[in-house]
C-alpha positions in Angstrom: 3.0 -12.4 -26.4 4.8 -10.5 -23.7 3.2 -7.1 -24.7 -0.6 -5.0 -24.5 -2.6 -6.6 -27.5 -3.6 -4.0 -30.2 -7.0 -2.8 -28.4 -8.4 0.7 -27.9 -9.8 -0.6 -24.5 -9.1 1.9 -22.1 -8.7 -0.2 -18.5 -5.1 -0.7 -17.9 -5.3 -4.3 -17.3 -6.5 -6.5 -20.0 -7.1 -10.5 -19.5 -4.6 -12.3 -21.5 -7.6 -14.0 -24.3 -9.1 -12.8 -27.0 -11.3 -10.2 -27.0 -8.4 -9.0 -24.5 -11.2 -7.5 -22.4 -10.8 -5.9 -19.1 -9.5 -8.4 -15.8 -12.8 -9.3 -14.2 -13.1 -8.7 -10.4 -11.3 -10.2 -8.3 -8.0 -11.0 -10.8 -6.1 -8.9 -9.4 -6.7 -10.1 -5.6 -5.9 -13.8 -7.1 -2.6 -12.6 -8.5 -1.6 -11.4 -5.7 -2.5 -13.9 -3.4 0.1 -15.9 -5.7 2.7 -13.5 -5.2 2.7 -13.5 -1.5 2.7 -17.2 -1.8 5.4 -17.4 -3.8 7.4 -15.0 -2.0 6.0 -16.9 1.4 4.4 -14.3 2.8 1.3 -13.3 4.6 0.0 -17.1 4.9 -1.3 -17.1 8.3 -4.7 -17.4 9.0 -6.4 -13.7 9.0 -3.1 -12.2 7.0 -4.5 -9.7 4.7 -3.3 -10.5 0.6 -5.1 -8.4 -1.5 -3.9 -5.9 -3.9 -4.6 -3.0 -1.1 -1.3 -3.6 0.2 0.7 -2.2 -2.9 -1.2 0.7 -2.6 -0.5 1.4 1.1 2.8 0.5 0.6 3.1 3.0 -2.4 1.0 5.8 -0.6 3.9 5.6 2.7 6.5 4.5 0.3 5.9 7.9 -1.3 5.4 10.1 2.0 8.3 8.4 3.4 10.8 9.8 0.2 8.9 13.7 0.4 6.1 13.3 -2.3 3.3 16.0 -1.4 0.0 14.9 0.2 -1.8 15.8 -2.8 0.5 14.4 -5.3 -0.3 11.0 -3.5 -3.4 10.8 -3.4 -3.7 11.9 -7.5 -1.9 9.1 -8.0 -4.0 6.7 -6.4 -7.1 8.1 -7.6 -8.4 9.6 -5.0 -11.0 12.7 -5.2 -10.7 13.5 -1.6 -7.5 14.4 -0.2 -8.9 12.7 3.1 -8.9 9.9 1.8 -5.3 9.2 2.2 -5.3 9.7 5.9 -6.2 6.0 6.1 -3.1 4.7 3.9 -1.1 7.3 6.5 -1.7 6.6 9.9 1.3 4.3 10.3 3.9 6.3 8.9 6.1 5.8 11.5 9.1 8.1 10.4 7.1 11.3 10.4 5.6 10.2 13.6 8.5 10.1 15.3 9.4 13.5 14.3 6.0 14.2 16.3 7.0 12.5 19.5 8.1 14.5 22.7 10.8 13.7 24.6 10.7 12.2 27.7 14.3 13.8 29.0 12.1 16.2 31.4 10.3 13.4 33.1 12.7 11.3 35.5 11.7 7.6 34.9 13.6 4.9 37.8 15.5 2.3 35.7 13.7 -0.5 37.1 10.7 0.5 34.4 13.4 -0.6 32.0 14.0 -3.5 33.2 10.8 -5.1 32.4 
């Protein structure tokens, strides 16, 4: 079966057996785990693998292409708009539109040559 079973189960992810209940906890960490194995990817020690990672990259993924703040964070489910600051604080393409330029401060080479 490569499609939803007939159910009027509202979760969007239902385990693959009948009663075709919702995933239990953790199923979704699991899968992927398997993914980034697969793709070999995050296996050091310490690497975080969890499912959070999709949503951080689809909260930047989104800033980064001009989706609204608030559109984001709908999206993920969130009821406070803060709550996406966390998901945010490496967007590295908007902070660079933050940084000032050095040009007014003279700097000897020799710090480049480091």
């Amino acid at each position: 079966m490569d499609e939803r079973p007939e159910n009027s189960d509202p979760h969007l992810f239902l385990g693959e057996l009948y009663p075709y209940g919702p995933i239990e906890a953790g199923a979704v960490w699991h899968i992927s785990a398997k993914i980034y194995r697969t793709a070999a990817l995050r296996q050091n020690k310490g690497d975080r693998r969890g499912a959070h990672l999709f949503r951080y990259n689809v909260a930047t993924s989104f800033l980064g292409n001009g989706i609204p703040r608030p559109v984001i964070s709908q999206t993920l489910g969130h009821m406070d708009p803060q709550s996406l600051d966390p998901y945010l604080h490496a967007d590295l393409s908007h902070l660079k539109e933050c940084a000032l330029s050095i040009a007014a401060f003279p700097v000897c080479e020799e710090v480049f040559d480091l």
